[in-house]
DRENMAR-155508 format. One record per residue (C-alpha): residue in one letter; x, y, z. Coordinates in pm, whole numbers. Example, Ala and Ser with C-alpha at 12.3 -4.5 7.8 and 13.67 -1.06 7.14 Angstrom:
! residues 2
NODE  lumlum      c1      c2      c3
NODE       A    1230    -450     780
NODE       S    1367    -106     714
! end
This chain:
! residues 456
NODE  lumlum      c1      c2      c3
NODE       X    4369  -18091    8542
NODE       X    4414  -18453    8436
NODE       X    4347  -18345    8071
NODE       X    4555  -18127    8063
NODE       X    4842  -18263    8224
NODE       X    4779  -18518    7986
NODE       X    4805  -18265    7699
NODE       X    5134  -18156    7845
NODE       X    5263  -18490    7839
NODE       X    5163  -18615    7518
NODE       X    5302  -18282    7325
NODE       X    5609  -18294    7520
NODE       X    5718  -18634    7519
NODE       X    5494  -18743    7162
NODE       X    5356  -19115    7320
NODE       X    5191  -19232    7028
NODE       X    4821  -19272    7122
NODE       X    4642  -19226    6788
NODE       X    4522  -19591    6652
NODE       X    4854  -19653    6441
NODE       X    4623  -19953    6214
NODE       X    4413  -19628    6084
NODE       X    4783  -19510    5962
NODE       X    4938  -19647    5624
NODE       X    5221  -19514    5751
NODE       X    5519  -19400    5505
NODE       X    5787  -19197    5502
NODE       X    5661  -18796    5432
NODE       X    6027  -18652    5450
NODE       X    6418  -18679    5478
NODE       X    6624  -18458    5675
NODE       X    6975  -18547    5595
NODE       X    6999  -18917    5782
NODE       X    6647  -18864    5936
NODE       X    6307  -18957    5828
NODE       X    5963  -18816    5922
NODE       X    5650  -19065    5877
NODE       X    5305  -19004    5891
NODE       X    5215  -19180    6179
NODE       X    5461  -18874    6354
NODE       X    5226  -18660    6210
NODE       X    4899  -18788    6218
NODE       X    4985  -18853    6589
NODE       X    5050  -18480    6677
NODE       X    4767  -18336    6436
NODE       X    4483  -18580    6683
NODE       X    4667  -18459    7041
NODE       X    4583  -18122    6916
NODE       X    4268  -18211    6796
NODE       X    4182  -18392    7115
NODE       X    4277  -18130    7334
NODE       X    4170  -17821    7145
NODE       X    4452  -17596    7115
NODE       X    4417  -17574    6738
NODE       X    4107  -17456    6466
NODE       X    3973  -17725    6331
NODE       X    3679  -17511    6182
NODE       X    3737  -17544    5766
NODE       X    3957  -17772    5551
NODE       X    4240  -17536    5487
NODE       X    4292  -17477    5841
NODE       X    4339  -17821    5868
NODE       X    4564  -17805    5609
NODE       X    4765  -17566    5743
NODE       X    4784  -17678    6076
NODE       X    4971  -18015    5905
NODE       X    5209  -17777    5732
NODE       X    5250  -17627    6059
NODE       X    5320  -17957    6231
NODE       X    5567  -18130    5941
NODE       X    5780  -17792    5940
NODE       X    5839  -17875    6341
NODE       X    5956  -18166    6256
NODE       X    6145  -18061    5972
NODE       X    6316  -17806    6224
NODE       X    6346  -18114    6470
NODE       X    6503  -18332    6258
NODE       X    6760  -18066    6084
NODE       X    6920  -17993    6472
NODE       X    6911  -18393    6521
NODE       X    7097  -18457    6194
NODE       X    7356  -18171    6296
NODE       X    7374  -18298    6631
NODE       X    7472  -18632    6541
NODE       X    7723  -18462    6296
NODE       X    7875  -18280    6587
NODE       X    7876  -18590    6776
NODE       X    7711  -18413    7053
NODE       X    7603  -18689    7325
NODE       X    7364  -18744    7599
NODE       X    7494  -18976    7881
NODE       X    7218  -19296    7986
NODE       X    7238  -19117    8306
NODE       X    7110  -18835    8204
NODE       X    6836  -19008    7995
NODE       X    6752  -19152    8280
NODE       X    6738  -18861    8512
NODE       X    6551  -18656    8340
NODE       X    6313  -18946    8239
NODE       X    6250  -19054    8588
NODE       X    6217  -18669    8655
NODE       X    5976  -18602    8430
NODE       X    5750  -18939    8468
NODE       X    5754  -18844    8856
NODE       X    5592  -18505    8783
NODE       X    5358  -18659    8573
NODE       X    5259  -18901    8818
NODE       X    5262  -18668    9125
NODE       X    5014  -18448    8871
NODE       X    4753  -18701    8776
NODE       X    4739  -18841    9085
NODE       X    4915  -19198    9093
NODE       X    5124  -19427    8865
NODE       X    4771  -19676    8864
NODE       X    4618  -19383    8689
NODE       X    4869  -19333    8462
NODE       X    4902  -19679    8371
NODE       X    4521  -19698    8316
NODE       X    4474  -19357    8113
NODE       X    4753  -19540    7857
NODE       X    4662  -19900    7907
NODE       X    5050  -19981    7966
NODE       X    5248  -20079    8248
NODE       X    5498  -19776    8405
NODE       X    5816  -19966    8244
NODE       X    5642  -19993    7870
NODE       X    5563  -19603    7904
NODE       X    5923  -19535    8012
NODE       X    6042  -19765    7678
NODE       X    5800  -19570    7450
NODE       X    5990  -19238    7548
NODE       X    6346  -19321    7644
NODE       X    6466  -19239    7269
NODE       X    6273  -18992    7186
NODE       X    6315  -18838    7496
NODE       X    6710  -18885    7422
NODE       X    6645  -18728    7086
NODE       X    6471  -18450    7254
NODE       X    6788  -18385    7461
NODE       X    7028  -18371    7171
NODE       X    6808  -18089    6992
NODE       X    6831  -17881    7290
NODE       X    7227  -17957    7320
NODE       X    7246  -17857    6992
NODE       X    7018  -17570    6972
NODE       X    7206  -17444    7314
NODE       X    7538  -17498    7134
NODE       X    7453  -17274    6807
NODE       X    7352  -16997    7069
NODE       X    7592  -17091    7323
NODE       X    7816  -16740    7262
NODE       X    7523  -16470    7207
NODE       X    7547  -16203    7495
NODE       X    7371  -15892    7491
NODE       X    7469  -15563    7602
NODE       X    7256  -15247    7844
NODE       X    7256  -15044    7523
NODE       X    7103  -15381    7273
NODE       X    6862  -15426    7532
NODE       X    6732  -15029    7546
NODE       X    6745  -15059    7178
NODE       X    6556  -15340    7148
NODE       X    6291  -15224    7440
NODE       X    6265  -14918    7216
NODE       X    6122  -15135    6907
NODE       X    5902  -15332    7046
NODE       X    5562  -15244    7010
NODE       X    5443  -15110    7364
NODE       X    5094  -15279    7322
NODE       X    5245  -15569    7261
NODE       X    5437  -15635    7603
NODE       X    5330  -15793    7880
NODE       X    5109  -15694    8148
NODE       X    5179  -15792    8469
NODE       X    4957  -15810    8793
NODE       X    5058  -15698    9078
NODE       X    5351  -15877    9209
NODE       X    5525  -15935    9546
NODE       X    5895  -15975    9634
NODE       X    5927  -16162    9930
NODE       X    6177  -16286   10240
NODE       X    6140  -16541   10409
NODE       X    6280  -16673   10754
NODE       X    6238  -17023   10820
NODE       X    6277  -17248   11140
NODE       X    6235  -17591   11161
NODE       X    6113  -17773   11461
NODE       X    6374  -17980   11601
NODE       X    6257  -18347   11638
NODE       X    6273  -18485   12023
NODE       X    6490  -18754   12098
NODE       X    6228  -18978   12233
NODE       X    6069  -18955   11852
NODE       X    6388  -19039   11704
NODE       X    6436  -19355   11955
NODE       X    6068  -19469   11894
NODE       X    6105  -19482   11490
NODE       X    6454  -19635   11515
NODE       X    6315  -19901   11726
NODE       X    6048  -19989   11536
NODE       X    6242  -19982   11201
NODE       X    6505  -20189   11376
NODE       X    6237  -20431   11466
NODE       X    6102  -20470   11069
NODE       X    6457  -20494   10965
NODE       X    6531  -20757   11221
NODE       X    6148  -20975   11058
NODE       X    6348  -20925   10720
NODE       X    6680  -21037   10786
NODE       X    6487  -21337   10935
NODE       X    6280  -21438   10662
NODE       X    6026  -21164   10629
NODE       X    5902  -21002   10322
NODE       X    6040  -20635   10299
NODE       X    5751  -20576   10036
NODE       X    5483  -20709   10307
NODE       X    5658  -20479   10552
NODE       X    5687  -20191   10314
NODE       X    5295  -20198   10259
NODE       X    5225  -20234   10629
NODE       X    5416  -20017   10773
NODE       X    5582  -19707   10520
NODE       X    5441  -19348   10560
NODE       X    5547  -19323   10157
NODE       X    5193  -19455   10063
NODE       X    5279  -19421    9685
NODE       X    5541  -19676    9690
NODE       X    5401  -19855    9968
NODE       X    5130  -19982    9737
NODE       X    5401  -20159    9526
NODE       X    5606  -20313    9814
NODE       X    5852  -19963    9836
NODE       X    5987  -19990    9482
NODE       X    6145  -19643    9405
NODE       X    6220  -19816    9060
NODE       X    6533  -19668    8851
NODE       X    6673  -19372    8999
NODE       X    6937  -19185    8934
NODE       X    7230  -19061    9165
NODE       X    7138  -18692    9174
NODE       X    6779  -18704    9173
NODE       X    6787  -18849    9532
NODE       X    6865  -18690    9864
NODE       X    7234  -18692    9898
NODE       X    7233  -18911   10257
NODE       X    6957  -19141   10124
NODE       X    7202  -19193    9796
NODE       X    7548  -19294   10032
NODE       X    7333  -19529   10149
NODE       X    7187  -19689    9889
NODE       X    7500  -19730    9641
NODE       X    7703  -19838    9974
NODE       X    7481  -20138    9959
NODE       X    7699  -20395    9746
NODE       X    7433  -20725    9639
NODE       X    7113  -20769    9490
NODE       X    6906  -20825    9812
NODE       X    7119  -20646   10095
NODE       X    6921  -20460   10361
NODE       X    7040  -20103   10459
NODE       X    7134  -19975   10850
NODE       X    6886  -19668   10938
NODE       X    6940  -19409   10701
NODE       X    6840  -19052   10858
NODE       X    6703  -18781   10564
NODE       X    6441  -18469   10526
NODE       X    6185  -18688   10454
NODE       X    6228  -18874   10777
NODE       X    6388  -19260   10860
NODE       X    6431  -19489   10617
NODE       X    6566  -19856   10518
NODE       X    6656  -19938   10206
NODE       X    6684  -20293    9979
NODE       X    6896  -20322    9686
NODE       X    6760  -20479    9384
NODE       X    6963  -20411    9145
NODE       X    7291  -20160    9033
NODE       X    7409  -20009    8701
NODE       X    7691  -19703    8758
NODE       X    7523  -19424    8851
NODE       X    7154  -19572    8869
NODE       X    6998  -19783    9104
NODE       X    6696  -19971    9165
NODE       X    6602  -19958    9548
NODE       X    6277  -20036    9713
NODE       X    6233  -19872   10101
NODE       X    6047  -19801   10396
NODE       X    6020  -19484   10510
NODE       X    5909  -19344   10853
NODE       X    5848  -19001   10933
NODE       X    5832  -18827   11246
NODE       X    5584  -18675   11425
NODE       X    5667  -18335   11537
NODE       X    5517  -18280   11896
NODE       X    5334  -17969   12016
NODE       X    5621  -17863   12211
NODE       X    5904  -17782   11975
NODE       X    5648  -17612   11721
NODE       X    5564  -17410   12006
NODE       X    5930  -17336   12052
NODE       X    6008  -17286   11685
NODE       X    5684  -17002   11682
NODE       X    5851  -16842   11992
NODE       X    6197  -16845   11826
NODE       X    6060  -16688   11569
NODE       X    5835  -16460   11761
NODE       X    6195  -16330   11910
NODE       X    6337  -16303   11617
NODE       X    6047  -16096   11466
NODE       X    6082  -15823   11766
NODE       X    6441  -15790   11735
NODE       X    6379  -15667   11385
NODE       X    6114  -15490   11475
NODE       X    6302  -15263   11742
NODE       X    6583  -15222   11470
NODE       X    6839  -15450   11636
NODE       X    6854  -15628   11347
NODE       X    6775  -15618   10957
NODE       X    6517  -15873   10797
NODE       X    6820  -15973   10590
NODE       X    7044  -15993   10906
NODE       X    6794  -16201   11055
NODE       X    6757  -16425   10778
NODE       X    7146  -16534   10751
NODE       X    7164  -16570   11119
NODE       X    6865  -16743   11251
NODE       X    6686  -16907   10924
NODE       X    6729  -17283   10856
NODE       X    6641  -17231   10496
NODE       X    7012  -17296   10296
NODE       X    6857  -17124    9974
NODE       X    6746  -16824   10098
NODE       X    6955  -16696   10430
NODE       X    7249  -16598   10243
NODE       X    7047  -16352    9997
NODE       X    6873  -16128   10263
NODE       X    6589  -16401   10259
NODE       X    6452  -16394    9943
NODE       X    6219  -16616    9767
NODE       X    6315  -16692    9380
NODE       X    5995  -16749    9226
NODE       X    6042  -17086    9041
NODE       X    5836  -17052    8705
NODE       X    6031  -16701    8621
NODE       X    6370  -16763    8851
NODE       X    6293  -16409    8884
NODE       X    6228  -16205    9301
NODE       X    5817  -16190    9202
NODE       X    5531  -16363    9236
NODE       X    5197  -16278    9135
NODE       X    4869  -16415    9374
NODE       X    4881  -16719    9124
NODE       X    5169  -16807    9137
NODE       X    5211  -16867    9466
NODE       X    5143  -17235    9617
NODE       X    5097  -17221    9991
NODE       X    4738  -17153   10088
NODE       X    4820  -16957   10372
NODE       X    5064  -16709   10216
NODE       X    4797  -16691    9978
NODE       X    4581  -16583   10232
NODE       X    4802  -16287   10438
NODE       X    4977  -16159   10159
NODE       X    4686  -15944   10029
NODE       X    4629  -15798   10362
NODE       X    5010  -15675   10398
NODE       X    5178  -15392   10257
NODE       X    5541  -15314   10175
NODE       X    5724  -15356   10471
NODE       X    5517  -15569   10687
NODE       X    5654  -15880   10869
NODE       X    5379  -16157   10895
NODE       X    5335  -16348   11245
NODE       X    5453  -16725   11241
NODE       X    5263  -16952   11060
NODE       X    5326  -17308   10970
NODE       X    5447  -17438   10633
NODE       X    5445  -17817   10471
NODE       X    5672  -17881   10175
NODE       X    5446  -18020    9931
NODE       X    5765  -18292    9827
NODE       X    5875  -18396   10139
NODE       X    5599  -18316   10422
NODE       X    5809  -18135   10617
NODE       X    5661  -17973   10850
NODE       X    5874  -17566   10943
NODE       X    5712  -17253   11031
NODE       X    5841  -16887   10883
NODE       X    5819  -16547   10893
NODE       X    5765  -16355   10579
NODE       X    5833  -15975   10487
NODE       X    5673  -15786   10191
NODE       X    5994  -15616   10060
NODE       X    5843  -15477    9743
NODE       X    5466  -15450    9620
NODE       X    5487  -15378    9229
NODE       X    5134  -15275    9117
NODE       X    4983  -15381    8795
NODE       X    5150  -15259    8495
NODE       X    5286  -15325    8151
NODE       X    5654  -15399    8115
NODE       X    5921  -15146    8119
NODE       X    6247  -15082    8168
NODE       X    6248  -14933    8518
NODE       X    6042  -15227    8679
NODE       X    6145  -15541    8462
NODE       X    6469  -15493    8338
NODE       X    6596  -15813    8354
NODE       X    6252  -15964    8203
NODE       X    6329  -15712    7936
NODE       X    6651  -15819    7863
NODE       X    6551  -16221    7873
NODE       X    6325  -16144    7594
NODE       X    6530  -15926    7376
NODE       X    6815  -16185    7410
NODE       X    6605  -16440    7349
NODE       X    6456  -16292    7033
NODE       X    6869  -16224    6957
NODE       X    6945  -16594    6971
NODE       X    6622  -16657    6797
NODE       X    6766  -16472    6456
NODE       X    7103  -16635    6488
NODE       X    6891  -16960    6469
NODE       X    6688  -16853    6183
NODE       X    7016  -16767    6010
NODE       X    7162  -17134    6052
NODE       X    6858  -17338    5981
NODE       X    6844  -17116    5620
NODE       X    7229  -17234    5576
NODE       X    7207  -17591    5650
NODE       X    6902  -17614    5468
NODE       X    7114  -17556    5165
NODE       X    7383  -17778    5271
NODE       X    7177  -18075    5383
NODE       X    6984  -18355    5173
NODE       X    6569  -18240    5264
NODE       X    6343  -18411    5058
NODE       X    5946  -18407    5110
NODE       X    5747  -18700    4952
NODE       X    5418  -18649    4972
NODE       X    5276  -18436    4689
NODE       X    5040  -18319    5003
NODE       X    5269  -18099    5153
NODE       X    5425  -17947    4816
NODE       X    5192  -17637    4815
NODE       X    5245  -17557    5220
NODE       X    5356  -17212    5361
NODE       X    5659  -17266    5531
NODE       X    5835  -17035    5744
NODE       X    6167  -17182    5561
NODE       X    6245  -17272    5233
NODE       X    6187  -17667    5299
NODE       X    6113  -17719    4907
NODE       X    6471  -17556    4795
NODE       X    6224  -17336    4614
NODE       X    6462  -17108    4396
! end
């Protein structure tokens, strides 16, 4: 797993891990006002190498596979060059975000940020430096890939006419799949809890305000052991990557230094320290205090649900009825309970896609239809702690795509392949219109999918 979110990383985000002094490095190609040198490619030509996704096997599949990776870069650099034409722009917010966003998932993947930090021998802020612009230059390719497609629609009949040319053997297969509702409660948190943490928080404020360390407290006493280990430090975050009530608090706080009140959020109790405040980012360090749900109200959440679960199954009620009246769950109560399967953002899941052990566990044993008994879920983000009911609504079994079962996977793909030819049309125009030169006399006799060379 570490490997290969490694892999992930490196191809996405192109940290430059190859020994740069075994590089004479020079410029390989021009793309209008942007350059591509060989480090860039050496670089990508040893990630694949080093994590076997390419064949290696003779010297003109080596060959090729550096064609393969100088015309990505070509294609890179030709929707960079536009997009700095078109002035498109990426806000430092935004950079930041999805920076922070990514480098999170990273870390939550491999395990912790000391394990990052040791697998590229750098501290977390020199990683974050080595992909801040290319990470920004990543974002303006996409803005302006998004804006050459921006207006392609597709109609019913382009989609069945498109489904009708595609090779049958040549769509997907899918295994069997299950649409799902869900009905969520969560366990309401007794007042004696909620007095207990809000005394003992009060009580490490009051040590900091007095002369204590918040980052000795912060180690000592937060339940968020990652940032525990580095005194709370949340680092850089931006506005809308944080839970909304955690976020008033922390930009209400005005100096470098100032100690929040209790702030109350999903992931429990928190205070917070300002360190330091630019517009919409922040760097706050915390410590965070979650409660312990007792016996009794997950007792009283099962029985809620327990009711709830009869009254649908006498027919006082609809699953979906249930679900917008009685389920605590804001993303799924107003759309009869349904699950949106993350990866597809479509209503399936296959067995592996699903996450939670013990839904992994009762959903083979249910048919269409069924309503499972309570059972208790932890979001793997937060730790909260709720417990659900889930109905089968629709068992699709294994098959290859069609129209009937996957429309609207049908009609991703043809659009996609739509947009796909309108971008094949513009990069053979602005390669005509733009300043390309290659070189190196290595990559004059390559096989590109374009007409890189101007080759008449």
């Amino acid at each position: 797993m570490k490997n290969k979110i490694i892999t992930v990383l490196l191809l996405i985000l192109s940290i430059s891990v190859y020994a740069q002094k075994n590089v004479i490095d020079e410029v390989v190609a021009i793309v209008g006002d942007e350059i591509i040198l060989k480090s860039d490619i050496e670089n990508q030509y040893y990630q694949y190498k080093s994590s076997g996704q390419a064949d290696f096997s003779t010297p003109e599949k080596r060959k090729a596979l550096r064609c393969q990776i100088l015309e990505q870069f070509l294609f890179q650099k030709l929707l960079l060059n536009q997009a700095k034409i078109d002035s498109l722009k990426v806000s430092e917010t935004e950079v930041q975000n999805n920076l922070d966003r990514r480098i999170n998932y990273f870390i939550q993947q491999i395990g912790s940020q000391e394990k990052l930090e040791q697998y590229f021998g750098k501290t977390l802020l020199e990683i974050k430096a080595d992909l801040k612009e290319q990470l920004r230059n990543q974002m303006l390719i996409e803005k302006e890939q998004n804006q050459i497609t921006k207006d392609i629609d597709i109609s019913p009949e382009e989609v069945e006419e498109c489904y009708k040319q595609i090779p049958k053997d040549s769509l997907k297969v899918f295994d069997r799949q299950y649409e799902i509702a869900q009905i969520v409660i969560k366990p309401k948190i007794d007042d004696r809890e909620k007095w207990r943490i809000r005394k003992q928080l009060d009580d490490i404020r009051q040590k900091i305000l007095d002369g204590g360390s918040f980052e000795a407290m912060a180690r000592l006493y937060s339940d968020d052991l990652e940032s525990a280990k580095h005194g709370g430090d949340l680092g850089w975050v931006g506005r809308t990557t944080l839970d909304p009530d955690f976020a008033k608090a922390a930009f209400a706080l005005k100096n470098p230094g100032d100690i929040s009140r209790i702030v109350e959020t999903k992931f429990g109790f928190h205070i917070i320290k300002l360190v330091e405040k630019q517009g919409d980012r922040i760097h706050v360090k915390h410590i965070l205090i979650k409660p312990e749900i007792s016996d009794n109200q997950l007792i009283k959440a099962k029985n809620k649900l327990d009711s709830i679960r009869s009254l649908i199954l006498k027919d006082t009620l609809t699953f979906a009825q249930a679900a917008e009246k009685y389920s605590d769950d804001e993303r799924t109560k107003y759309n009869g309970g349904i699950i949106m399967n993350p990866q597809t953002n479509l209503s399936r899941f296959t067995l592996n896609e699903i996450k939670d052990p013990t839904m992994l566990d009762i959903l083979p044993k249910m048919k269409s239809g069924d309503i499972s008994t309570p059972f208790l879920f932890i979001d793997p983000v937060s730790g909260e702690k709720s417990l659900k009911i889930i109905q089968v609504t629709k068992i699709i079994p294994p098959h290859r795509a069609n129209l009937k079962e996957d429309y609207q996977y049908i009609k991703n793909l043809c659009l996609n392949n739509k947009k796909q030819k309108a971008l094949d049309k513009w990069v053979k125009d602005e390669i005509k219109n733009t300043y390309i030169k290659i070189n190196s006399d290595e990559y004059k006799d390559c096989k590109f999918t374009y007409n890189w060379l101007k080759k008449r």
